[in-house]
N, CA and C of each residue as an Amber inpcrd file, in Angstrom:
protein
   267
  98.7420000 130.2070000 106.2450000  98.6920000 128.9170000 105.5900000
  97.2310000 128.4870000 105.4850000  96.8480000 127.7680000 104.1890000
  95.3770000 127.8160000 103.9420000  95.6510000 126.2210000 104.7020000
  94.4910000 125.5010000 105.2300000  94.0870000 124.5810000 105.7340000
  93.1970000 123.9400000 104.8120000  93.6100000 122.2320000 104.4530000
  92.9740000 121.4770000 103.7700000  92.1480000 120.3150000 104.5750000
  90.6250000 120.1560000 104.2200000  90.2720000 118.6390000 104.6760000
  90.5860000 117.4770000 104.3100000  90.6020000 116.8120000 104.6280000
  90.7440000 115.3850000 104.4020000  89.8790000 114.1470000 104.8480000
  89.4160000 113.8810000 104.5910000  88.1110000 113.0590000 105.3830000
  88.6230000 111.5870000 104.7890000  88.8230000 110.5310000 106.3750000
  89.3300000 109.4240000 105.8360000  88.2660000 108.3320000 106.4660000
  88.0430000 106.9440000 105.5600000  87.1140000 106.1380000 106.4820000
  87.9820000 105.1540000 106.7390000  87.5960000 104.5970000 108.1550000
  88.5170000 103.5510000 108.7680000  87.5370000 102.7240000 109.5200000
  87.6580000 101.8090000 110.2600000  86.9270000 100.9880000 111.0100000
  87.1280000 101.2320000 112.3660000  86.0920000 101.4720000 113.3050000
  86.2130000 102.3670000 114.3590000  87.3020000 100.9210000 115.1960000
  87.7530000  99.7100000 114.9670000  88.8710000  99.2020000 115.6520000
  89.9250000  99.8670000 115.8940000  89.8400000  99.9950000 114.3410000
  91.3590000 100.4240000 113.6260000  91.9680000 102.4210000 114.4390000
  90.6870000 102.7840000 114.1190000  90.3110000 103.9880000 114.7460000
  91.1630000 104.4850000 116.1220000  90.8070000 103.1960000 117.1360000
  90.9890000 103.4270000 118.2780000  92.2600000 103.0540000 118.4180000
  92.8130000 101.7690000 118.0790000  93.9890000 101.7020000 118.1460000
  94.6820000 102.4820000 117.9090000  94.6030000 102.9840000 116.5640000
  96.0150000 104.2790000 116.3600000  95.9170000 105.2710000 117.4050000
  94.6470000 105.8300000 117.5730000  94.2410000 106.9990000 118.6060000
  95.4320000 106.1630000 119.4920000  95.0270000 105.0210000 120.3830000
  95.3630000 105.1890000 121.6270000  97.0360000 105.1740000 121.3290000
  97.8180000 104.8470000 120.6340000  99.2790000 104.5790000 120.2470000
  99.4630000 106.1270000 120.1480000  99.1760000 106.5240000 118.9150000
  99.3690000 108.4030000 119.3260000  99.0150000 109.2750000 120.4060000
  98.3580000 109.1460000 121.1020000  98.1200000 109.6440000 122.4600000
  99.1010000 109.2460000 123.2560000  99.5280000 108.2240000 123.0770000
 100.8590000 107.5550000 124.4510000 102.2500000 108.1620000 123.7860000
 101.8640000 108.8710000 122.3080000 102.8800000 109.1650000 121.5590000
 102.8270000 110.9840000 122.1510000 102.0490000 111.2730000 122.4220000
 101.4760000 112.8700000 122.6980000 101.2800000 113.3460000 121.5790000
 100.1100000 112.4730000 120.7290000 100.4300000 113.1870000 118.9680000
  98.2810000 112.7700000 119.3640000  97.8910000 113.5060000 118.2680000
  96.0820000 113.5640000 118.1790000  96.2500000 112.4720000 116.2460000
  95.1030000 112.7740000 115.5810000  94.9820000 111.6690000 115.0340000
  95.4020000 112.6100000 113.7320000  95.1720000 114.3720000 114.0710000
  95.4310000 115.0320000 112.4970000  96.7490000 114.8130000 112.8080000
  97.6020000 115.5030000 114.0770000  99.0470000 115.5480000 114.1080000
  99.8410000 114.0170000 113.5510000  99.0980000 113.1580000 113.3900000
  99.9530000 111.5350000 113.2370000  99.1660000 111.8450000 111.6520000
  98.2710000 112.1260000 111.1250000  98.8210000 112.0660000 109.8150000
  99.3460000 113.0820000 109.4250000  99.1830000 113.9640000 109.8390000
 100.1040000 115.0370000 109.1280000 101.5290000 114.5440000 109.1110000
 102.0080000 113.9770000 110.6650000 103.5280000 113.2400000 110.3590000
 103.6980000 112.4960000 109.2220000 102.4960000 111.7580000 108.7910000
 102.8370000 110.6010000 108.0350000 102.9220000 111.4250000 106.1380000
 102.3160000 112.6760000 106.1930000 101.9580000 112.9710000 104.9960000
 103.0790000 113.5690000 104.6720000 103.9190000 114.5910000 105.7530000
 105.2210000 115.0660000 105.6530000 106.1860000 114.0310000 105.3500000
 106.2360000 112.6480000 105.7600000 107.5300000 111.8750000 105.8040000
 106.9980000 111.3060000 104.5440000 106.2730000 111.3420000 103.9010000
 105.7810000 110.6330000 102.3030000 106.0080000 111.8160000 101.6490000
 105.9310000 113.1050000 101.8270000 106.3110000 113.8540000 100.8940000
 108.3760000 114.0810000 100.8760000 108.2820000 113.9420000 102.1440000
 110.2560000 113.5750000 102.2130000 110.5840000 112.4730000 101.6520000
 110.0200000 111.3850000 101.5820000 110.5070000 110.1180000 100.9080000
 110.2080000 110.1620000  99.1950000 109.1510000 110.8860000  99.0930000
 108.5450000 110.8820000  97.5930000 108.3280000 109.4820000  97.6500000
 107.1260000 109.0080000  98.3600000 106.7090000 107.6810000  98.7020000
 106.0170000 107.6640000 100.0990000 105.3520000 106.3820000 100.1140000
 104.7700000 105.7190000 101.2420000 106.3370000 105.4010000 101.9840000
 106.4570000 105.5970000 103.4720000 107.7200000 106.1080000 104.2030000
 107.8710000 104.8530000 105.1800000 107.0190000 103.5840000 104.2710000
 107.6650000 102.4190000 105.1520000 107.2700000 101.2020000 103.6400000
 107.6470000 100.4610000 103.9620000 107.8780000  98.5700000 103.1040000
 106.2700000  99.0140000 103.1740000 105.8010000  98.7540000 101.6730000
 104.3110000  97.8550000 101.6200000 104.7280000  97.1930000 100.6530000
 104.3090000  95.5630000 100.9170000 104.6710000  94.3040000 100.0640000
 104.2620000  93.6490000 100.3410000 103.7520000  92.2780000  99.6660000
 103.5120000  91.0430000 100.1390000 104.2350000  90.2390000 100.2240000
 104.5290000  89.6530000 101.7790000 105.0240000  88.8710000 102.3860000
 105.8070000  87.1620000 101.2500000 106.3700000  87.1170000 100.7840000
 106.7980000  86.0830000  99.9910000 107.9620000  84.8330000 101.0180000
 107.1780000  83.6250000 101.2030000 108.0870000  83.1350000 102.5740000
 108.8970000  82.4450000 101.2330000 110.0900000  82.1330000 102.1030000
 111.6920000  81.4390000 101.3530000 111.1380000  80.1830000 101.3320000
 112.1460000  79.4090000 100.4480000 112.3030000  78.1940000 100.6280000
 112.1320000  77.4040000 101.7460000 112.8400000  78.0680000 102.7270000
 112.9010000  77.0720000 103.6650000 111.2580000  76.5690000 104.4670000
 110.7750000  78.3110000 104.6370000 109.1480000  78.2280000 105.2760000
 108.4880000  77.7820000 104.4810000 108.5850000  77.6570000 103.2670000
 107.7350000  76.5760000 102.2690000 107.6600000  75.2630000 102.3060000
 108.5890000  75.0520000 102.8420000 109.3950000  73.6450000 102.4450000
 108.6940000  73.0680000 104.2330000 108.8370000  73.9100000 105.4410000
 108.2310000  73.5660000 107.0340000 106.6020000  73.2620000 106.2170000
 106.2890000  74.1660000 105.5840000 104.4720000  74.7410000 105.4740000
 104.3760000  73.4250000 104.8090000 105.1330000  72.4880000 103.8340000
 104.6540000  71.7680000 102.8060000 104.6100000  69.8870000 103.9070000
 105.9740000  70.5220000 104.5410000 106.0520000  69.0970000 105.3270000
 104.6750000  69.0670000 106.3340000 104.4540000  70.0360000 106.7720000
 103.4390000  70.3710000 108.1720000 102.0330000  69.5880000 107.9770000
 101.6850000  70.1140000 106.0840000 100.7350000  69.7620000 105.6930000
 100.6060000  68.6240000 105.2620000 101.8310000  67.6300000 105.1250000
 102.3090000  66.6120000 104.7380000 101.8280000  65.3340000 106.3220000
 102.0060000  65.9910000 107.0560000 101.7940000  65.1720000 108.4520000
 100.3660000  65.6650000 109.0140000  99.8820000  66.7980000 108.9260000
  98.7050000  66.7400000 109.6940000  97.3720000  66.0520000 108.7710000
  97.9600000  65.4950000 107.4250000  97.5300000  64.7080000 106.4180000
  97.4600000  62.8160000 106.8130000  98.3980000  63.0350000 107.4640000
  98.5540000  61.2870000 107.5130000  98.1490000  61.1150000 108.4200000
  96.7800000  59.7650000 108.0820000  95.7660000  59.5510000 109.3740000
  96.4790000  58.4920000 110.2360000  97.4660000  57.8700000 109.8980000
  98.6740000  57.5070000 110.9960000  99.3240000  58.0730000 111.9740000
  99.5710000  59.5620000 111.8570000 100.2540000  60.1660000 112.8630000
  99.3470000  59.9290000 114.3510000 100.2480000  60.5060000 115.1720000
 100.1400000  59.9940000 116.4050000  99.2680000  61.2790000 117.0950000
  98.2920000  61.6910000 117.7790000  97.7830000  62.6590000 118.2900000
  98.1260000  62.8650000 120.3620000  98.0560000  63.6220000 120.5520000
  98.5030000  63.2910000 122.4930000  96.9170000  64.3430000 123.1070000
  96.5570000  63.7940000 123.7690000  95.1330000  64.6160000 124.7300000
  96.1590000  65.3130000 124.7620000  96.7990000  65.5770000 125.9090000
  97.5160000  66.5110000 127.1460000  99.1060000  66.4910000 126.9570000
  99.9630000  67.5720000 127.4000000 100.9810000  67.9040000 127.4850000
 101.9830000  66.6370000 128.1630000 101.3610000  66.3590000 129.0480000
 101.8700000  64.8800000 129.9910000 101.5950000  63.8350000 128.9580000
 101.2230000  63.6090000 128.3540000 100.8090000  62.4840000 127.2210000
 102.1640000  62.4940000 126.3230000 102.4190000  63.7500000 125.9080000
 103.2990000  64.0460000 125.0820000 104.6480000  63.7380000 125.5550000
 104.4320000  64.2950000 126.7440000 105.9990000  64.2470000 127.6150000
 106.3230000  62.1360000 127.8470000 105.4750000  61.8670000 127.9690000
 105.6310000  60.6050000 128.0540000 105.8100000  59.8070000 127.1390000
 105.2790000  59.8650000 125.8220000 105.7410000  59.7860000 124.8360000
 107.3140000  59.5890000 124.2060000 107.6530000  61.1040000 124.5170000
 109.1940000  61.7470000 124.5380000 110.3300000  60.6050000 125.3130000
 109.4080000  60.3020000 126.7170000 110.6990000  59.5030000 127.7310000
 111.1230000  58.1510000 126.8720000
């Protein structure tokens, strides 16, 4: 079997993280893509969801109120957790 390079750039964060996840996996960094290049050639595709995140109604509707109150220079602010709780009683 002829052997191909592949030369990929990543950000040495990104780098390490996968390293250390495949290592706890007992896999090196060619063996984890090679997994990944085999399961994209079995899928005839990228072998997981890539999409952008689109929130529902409902998380629109939290996100719109949220911004709706941390807007109004009326609301009520608390220093401390005990502030809050007292509040509550």
């Amino acid at each position: 079997m002829a052997v191909a390079k592949i030369n990929v750039n990543t950000d040495t964060e990104t780098k390490k993280a996968a390293e250390d996840i495949f290592n706890a996996l007992g896999m090196n960094m060619t063996t984890a893509i090679n997994v990944f290049l085999k399961k994209a050639i079995q899928y005839k595709g990228i072998p997981f969801d890539v999409c952008v995140e689109i929130p529902n109604e409902t998380t629109v509707a939290a996100f719109s109120e949220a911004e709706k109150i941390l807007s109004d220079p009326k609301r009520k602010g608390y220093k401390s957790i005990e502030e809050l709780k007292a509040a509550l009683d």
